[in-house]
RODO-2510 file (C-alpha; in nm, 4 decimals, decimal comma):
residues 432
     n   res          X          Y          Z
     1     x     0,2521    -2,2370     0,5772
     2     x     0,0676    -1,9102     0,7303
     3     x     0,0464    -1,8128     1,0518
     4     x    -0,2220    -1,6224     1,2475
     5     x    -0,1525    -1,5485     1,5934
     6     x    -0,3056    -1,8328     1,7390
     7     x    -0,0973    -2,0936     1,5113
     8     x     0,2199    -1,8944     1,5664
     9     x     0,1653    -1,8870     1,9776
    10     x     0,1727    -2,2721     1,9286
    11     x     0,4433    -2,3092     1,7171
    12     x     0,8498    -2,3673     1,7791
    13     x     0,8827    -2,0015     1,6698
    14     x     0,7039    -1,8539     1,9565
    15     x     0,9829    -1,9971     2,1783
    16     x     1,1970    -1,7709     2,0481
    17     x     0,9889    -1,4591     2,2249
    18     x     1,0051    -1,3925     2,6129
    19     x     0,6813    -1,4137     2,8026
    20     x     0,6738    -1,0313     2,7811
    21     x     0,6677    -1,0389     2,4161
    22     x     0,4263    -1,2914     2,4083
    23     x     0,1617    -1,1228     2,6104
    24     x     0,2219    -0,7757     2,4470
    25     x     0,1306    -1,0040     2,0918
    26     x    -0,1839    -1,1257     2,2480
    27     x    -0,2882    -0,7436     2,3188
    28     x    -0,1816    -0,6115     2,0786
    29     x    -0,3115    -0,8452     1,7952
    30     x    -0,6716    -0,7881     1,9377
    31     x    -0,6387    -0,4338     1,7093
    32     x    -0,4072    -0,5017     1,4462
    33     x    -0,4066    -0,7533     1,2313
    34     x    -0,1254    -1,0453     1,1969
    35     x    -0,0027    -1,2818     0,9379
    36     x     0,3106    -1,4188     0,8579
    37     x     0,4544    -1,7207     0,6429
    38     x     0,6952    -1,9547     0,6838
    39     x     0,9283    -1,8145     0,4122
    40     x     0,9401    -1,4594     0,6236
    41     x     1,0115    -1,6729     0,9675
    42     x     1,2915    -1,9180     0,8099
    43     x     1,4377    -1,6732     0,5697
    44     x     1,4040    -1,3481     0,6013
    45     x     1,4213    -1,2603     0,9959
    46     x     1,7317    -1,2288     1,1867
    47     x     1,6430    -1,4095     1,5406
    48     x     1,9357    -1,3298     1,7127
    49     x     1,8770    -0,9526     1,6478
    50     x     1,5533    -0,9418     1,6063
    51     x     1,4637    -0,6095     1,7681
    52     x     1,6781    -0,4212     1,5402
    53     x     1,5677    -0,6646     1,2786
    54     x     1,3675    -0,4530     0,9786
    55     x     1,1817    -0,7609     0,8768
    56     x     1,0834    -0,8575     1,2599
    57     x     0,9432    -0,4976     1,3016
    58     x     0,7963    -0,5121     0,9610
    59     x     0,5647    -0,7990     1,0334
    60     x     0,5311    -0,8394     1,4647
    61     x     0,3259    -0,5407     1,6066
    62     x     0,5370    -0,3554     1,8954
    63     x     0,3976    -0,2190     2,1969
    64     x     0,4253     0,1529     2,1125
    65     x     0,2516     0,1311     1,8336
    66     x    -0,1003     0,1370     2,0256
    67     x    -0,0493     0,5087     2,2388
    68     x    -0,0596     0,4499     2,6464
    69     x    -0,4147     0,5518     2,6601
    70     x    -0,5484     0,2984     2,4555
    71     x    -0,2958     0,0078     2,5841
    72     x    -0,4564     0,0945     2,9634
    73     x    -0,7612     0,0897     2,8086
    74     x    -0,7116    -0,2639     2,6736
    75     x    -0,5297    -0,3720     3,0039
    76     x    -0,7942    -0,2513     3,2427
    77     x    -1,0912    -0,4273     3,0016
    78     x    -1,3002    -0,6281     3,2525
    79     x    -1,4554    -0,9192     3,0483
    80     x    -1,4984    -0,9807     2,6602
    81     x    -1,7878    -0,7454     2,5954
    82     x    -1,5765    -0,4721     2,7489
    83     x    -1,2886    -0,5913     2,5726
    84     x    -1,4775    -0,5921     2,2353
    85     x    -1,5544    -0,2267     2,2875
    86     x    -1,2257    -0,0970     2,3597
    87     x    -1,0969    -0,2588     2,0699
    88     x    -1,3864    -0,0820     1,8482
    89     x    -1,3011     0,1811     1,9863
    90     x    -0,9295     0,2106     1,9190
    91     x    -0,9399     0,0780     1,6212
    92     x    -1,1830     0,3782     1,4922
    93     x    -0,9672     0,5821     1,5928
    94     x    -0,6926     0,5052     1,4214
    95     x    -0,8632     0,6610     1,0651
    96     x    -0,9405     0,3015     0,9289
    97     x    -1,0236     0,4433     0,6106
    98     x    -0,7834     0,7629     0,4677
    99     x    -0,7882     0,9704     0,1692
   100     x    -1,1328     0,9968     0,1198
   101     x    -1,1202     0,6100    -0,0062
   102     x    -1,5005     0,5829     0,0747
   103     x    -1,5719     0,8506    -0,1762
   104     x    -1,4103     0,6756    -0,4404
   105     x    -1,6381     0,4411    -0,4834
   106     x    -1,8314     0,4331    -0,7827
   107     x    -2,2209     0,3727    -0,9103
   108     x    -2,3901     0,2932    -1,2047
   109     x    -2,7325     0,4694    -1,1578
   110     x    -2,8117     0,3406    -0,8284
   111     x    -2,6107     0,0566    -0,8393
   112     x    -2,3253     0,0832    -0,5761
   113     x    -2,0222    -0,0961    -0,7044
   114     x    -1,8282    -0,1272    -0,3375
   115     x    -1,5810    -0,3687    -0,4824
   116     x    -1,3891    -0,0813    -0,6793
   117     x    -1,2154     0,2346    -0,6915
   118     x    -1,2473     0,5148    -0,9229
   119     x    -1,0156     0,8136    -0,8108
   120     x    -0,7844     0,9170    -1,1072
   121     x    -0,9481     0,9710    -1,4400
   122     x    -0,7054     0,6955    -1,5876
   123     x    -0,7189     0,4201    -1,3705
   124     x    -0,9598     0,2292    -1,1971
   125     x    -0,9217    -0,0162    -0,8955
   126     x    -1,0629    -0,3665    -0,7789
   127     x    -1,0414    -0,5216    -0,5311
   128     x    -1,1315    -0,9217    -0,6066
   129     x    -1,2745    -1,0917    -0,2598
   130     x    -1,0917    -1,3677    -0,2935
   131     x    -0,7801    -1,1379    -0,2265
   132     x    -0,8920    -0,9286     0,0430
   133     x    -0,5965    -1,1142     0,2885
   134     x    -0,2179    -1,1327     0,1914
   135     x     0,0588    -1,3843     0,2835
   136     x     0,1978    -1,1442     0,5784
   137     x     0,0644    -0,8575     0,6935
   138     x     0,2676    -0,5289     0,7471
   139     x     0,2573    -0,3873     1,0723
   140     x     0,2324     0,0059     0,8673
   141     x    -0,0163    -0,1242     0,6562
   142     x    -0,2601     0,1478     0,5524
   143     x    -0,5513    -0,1037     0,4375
   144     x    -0,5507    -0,2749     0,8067
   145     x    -0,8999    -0,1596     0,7996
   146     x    -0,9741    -0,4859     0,5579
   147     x    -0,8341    -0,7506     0,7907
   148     x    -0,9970    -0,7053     1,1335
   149     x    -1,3315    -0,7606     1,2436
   150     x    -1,4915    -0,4668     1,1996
   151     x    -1,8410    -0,2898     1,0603
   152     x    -1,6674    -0,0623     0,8717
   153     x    -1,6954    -0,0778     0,4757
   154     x    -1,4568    -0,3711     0,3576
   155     x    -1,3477    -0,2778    -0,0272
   156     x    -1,4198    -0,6346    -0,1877
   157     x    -1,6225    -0,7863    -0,4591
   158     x    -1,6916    -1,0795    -0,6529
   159     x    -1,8722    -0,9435    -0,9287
   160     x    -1,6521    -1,0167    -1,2506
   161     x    -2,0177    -0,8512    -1,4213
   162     x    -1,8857    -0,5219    -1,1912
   163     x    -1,5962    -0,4688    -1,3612
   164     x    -1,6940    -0,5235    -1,7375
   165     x    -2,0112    -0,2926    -1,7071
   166     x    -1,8039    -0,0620    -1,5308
   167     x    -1,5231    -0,0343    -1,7545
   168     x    -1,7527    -0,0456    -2,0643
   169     x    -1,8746     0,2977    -1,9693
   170     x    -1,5731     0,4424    -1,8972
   171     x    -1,3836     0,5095    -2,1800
   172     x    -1,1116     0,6965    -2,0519
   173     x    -0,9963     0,4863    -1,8360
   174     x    -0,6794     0,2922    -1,9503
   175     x    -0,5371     0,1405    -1,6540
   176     x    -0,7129    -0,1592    -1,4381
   177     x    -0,5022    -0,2338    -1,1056
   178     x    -0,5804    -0,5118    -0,8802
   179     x    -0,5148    -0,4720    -0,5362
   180     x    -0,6126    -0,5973    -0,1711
   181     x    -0,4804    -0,7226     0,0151
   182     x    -0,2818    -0,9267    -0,2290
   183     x    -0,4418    -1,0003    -0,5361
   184     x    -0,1440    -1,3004    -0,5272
   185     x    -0,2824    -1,4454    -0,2375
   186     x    -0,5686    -1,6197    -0,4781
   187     x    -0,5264    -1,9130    -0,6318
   188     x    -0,4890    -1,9138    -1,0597
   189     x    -0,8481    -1,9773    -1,0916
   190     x    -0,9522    -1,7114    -0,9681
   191     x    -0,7225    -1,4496    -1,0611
   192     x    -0,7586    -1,5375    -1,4052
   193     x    -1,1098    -1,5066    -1,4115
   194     x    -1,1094    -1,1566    -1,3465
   195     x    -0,8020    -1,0802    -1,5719
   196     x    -1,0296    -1,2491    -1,8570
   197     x    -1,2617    -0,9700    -1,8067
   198     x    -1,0404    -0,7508    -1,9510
   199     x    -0,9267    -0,9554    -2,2695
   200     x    -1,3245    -0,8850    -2,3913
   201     x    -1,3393    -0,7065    -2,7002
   202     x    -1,5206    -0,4000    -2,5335
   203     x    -1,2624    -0,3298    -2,3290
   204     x    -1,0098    -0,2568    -2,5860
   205     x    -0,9302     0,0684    -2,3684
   206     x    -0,7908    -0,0580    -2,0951
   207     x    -0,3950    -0,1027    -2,2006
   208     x    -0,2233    -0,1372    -1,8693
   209     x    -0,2916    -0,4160    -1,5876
   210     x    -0,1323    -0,3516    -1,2944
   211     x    -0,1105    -0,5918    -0,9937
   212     x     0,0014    -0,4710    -0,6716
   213     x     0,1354    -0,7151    -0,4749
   214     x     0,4061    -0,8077    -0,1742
   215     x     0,4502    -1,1834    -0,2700
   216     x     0,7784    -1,0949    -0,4502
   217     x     0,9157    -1,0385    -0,0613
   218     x     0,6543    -1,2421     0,1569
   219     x     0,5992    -1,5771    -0,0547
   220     x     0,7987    -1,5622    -0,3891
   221     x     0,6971    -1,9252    -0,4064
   222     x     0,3644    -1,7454    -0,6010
   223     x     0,6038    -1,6897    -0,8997
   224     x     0,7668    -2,0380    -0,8892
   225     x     0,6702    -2,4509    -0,9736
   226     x     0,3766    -2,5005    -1,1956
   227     x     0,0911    -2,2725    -1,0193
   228     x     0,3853    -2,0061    -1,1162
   229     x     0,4210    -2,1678    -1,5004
   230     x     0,0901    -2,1328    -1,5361
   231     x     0,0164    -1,7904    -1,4220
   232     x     0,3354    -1,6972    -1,6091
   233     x     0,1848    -1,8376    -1,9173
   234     x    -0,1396    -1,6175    -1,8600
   235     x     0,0444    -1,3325    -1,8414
   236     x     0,2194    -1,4188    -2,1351
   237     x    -0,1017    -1,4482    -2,3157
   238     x    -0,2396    -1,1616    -2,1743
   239     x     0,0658    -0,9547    -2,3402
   240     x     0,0334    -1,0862    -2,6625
   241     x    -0,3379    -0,9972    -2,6852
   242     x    -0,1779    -0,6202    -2,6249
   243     x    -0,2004    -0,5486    -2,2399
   244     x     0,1075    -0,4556    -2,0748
   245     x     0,1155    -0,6404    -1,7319
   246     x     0,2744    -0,4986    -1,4529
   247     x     0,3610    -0,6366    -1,0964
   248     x     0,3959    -0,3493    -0,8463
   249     x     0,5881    -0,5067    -0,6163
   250     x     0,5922    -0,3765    -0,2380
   251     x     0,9898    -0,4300    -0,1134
   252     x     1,0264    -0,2736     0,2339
   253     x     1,3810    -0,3481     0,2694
   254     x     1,6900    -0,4672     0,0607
   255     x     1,7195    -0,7270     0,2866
   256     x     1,3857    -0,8526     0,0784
   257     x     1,5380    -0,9102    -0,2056
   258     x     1,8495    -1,1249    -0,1216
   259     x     1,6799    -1,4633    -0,1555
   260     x     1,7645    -1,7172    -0,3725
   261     x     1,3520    -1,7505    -0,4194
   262     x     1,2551    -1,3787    -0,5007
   263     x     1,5702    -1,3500    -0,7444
   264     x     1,4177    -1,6579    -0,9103
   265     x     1,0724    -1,5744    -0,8955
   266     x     1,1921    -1,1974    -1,0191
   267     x     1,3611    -1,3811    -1,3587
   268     x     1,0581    -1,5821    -1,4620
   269     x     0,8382    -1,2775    -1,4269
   270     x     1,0941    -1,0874    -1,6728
   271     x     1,0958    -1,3447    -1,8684
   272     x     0,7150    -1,4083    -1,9229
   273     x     0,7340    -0,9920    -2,0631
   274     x     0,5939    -0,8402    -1,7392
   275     x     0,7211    -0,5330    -1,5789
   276     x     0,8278    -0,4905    -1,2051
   277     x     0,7868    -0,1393    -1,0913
   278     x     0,8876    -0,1531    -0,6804
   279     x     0,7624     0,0995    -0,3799
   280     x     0,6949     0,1397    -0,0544
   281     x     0,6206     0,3848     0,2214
   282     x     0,9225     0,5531     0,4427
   283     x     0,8607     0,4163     0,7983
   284     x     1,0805     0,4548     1,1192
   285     x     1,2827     0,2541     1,2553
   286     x     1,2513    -0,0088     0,9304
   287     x     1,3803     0,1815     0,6303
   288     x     1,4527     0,5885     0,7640
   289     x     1,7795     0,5488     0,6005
   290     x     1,9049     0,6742     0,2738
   291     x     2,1692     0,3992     0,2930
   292     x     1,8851     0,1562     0,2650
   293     x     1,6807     0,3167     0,0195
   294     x     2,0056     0,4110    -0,2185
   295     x     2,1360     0,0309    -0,1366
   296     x     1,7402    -0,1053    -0,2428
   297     x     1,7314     0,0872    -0,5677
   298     x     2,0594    -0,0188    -0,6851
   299     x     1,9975    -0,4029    -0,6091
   300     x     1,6530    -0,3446    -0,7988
   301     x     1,8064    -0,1789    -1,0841
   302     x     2,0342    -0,4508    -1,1010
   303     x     1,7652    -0,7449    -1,1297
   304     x     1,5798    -0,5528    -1,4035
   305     x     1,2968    -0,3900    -1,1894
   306     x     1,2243     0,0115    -1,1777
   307     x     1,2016     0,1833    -0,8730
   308     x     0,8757     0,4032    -0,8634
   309     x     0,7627     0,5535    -0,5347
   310     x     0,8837     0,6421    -0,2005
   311     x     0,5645     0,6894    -0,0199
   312     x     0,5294     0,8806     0,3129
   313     x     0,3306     0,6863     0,5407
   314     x    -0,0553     0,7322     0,5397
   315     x    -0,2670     0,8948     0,8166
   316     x    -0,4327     0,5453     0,9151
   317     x    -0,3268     0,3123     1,1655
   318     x    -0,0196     0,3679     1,4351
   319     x     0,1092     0,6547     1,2072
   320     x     0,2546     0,8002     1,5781
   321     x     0,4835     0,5401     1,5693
   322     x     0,5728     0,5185     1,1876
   323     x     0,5883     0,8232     1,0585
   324     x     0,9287     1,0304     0,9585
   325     x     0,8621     1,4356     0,9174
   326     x     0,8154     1,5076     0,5751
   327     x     1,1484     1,7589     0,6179
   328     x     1,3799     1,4431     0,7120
   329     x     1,2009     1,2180     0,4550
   330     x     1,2815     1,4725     0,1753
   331     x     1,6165     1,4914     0,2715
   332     x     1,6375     1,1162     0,3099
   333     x     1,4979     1,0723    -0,0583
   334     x     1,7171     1,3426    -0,2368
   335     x     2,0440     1,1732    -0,0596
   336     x     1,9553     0,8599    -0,1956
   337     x     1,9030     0,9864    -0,4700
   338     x     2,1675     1,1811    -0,5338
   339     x     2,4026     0,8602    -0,5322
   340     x     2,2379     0,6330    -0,7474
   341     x     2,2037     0,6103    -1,1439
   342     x     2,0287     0,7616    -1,3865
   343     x     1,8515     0,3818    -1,4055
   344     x     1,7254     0,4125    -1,0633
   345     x     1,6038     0,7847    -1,0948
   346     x     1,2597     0,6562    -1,2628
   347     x     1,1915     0,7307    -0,8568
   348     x     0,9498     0,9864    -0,7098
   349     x     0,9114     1,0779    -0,3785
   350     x     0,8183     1,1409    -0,1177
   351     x     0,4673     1,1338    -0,2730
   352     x     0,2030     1,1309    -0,0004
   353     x    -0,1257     0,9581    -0,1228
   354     x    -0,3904     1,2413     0,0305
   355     x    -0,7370     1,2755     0,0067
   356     x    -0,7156     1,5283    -0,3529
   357     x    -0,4246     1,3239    -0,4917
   358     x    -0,0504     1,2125    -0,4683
   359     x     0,1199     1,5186    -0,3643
   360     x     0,5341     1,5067    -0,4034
   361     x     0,7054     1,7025    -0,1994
   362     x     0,9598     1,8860    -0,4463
   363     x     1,1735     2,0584    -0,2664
   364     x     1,2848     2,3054     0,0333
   365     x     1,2927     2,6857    -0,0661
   366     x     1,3666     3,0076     0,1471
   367     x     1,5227     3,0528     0,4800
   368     x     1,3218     3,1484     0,7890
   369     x     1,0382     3,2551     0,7914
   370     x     0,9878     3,2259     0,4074
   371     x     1,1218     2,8668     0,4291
   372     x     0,8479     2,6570     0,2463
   373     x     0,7840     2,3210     0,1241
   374     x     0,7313     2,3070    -0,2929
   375     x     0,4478     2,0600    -0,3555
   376     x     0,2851     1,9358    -0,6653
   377     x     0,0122     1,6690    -0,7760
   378     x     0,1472     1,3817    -0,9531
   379     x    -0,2292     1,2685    -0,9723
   380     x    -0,5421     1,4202    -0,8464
   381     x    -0,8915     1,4016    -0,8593
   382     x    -0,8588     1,6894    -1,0300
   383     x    -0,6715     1,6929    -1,3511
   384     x    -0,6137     2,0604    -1,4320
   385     x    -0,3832     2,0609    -1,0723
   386     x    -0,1515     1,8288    -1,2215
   387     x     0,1881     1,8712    -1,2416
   388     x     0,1002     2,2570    -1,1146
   389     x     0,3743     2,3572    -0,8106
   390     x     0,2532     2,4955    -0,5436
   391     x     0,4180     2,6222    -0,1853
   392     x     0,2681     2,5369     0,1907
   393     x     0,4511     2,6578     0,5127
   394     x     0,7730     2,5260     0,5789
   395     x     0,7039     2,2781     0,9270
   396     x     1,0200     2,0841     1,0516
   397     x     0,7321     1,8521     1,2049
   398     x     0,4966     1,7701     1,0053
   399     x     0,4099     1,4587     0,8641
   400     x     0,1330     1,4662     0,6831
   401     x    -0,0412     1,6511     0,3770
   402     x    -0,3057     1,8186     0,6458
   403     x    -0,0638     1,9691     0,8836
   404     x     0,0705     2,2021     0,6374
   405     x    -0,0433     2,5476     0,5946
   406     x    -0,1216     2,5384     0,2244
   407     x    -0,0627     2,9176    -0,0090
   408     x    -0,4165     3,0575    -0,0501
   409     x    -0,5016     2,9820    -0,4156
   410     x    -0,4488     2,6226    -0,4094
   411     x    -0,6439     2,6204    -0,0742
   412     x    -0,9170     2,7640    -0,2450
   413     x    -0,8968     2,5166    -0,4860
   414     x    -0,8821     2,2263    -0,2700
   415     x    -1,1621     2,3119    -0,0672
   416     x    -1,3783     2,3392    -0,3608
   417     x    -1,2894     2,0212    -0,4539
   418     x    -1,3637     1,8989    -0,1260
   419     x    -1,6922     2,0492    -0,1290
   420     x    -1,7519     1,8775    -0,4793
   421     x    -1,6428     1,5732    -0,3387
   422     x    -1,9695     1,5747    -0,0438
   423     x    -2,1998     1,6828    -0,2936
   424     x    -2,2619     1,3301    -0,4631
   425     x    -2,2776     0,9864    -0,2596
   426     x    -2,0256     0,8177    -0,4048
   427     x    -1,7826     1,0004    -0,6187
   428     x    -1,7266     1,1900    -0,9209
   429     x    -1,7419     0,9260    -1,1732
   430     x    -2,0616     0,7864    -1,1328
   431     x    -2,2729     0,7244    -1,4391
   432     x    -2,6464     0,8158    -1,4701
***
């Protein structure tokens, strides 16, 4: 079973919150969005300490993530209309959109295709409409933006006819990944309909079919009884026909992958031939730890997945209240690191996801004032800065990409590529 907030404020669970906790859910679900399952409730969250609890703060908003302006502002609303426009309000400010995402989407001629995402040269994103929700939602989430009610541009589409004409003209790309929301969240039906699309001759390009997903940790039910079988026997299909399949799964917390359920649901995916590449974002007071990251490697390692990314947590949403400096998170990814295997150091990190690329922070040089940050692009929008190192200002507080003070040349070039960027209205990769 799911629960939105209004199920959940009737349920036996809700008893387990005081009346204070209760009201600040009612406020502060009016911005953010909530969903969680009965699998996260009964197994994964520790009542009794729930406020140090990772998986409590993971998936129940807290007060301090909306700043004291806007909670007076929501407190002080006299009526729903005035209500209603606070809550537009706040939530525009909170960057629903970062990175530029809007820009990524592609056209064919004048055909706006708002359903996908085309920001590396490689790989190509979609976003099925049938998946645009997920089983629980995470407080940090940096796609909030396509769970509330809100006019701003919802990435979604169900155009299967999208996606073939769009990868037919494109070549280059190799790499299709399916996202949300949770692409898991859809029944087999529908999933497989899409993932048909790219078994079709003409996409013989496309050699990699990535599905990010959090199921593994919110609902690893997805990967188990016969709706599992069968999707298991897609994939398996889908691998003999020459894709590789790959489950990016999202795991927050080692404490997500202790279940008798996800180490199930983990073997049959392995065993259908699919990889299980893991990563998530470095958030405060959940995982700001390199005991937990060093401990969550290992325990992946150990049930056959690969550890990929350490993200740094976007510029969207209650970042305030999330966020770790990028100095600490360095040093919290090279301890962790530095005490695991040479199995678990398929890791990067921390890579932030920014508007010209991902951007991993390589190291700390200098003392002083010549103390800077080393930086390079995994991936960019554009190619020729890949894998290039470059130096920005050492700043014990930033936390994101923009705060730093970047050297001059590869300012230059990233404001030329920003200026690129405006000059078309979609993005780089549209076709005439």
């Amino acid at each position: 079973m799911f629960y939105s907030v209004s199920r959940f404020l009737k349920s036996d669970y809700a008893r387990r919150l005081s009346s204070k906790e209760i009201e600040d859910l009612k406020i502060l679900t009016k911005v953010f969005p909530f969903k969680v399952s009965d699998y996260v409730l009964d197994e994964l969250i520790d009542w009794d300490n729930r406020h140090e609890d990772p998986i409590f703060r993971l998936v129940f908003p807290q007060r301090e993530m909306l700043l004291p302006e806007h909670w007076r502002m929501l407190k002080n609303a006299h009526g729903f209309e005035e209500e209603k426009a606070a809550v537009k309000l706040i939530q525009r400010s909170l960057n629903p959109h970062p990175a530029g995402q809007t820009h990524n989407i592609p056209r064919i001629g004048d055909r706006l295709l708002g359903g996908l995402q085309h920001k590396y040269q490689e790989t190509v994103l979609i976003f099925p409409a049938q998946g645009q929700t997920c089983h629980s939602y995470c407080t940090y989430c940096f796609r909030w933006a396509q769970f509330v009610n809100s006019d701003e541009h919802k990435f979604k589409t169900k155009e299967h006819r999208d996606l073939f004409d769009y990868l037919s003209l494109h070549k280059e790309v190799t790499d299709v990944l399916f996202t949300g929301g949770d692409p898991m969240w859809m029944k087999n039906e529908a999933l497989i309909d899409y993932l048909n699309v790219i078994l079709q001759p003409e996409l013989n390009h496309i050699r990699n079919v990535r599905i990010g997903t959090k199921a593994l940790s919110y609902y690893p039910q997805r990967f188990l009884g016969e709706e599992g079988e069968a999707l298991l026997k897609f994939f398996e299909k889908m691998i003999d026909h020459g894709k590789n399949v790959s489950v990016m799964a999202h795991f927050s917390h080692y404490k997500e992958l202790r279940t008798d359920k996800v180490r199930r649901a983990v073997r049959n995916l392995r065993k259908a031939g699919v990889t299980i590449r893991t990563q998530a974002p470095l958030i405060r007071g959940i995982n700001d730890s390199s005991d937990v990251w060093q401990t969550m490697w290992v325990e992946q390692v150990n049930m056959g997945m690969i550890p990929y990314y350490m993200f740094v947590e976007r510029d969207t949403g209650a970042q305030h209240y999330f966020s770790v400096p990028l100095a600490r998170a360095y040093d919290i990814f090279t301890d962790a690191y530095n005490r695991v295997s040479g199995l678990a150091k398929t890791v990067r990190g921390p890579s932030m996801s920014a508007w010209p690329g991902k951007i991993l922070i390589s190291g700390i040089v200098g003392t002083g004032e010549s103390k800077k940050f080393v930086l390079k692009f995994i991936q960019s929008r554009d190619p020729e800065l890949i894998n290039i190192p470059f130096y920005a200002k050492f700043d014990p507080e930033a936390i994101w990409f923009d705060d730093l003070e970047i050297e001059p040349e590869m300012q230059e070039a990233l404001d030329e590529m920003e200026e690129n960027l405006h000059k078309l209205p979609s993005n780089v990769h549209e076709v005439a």
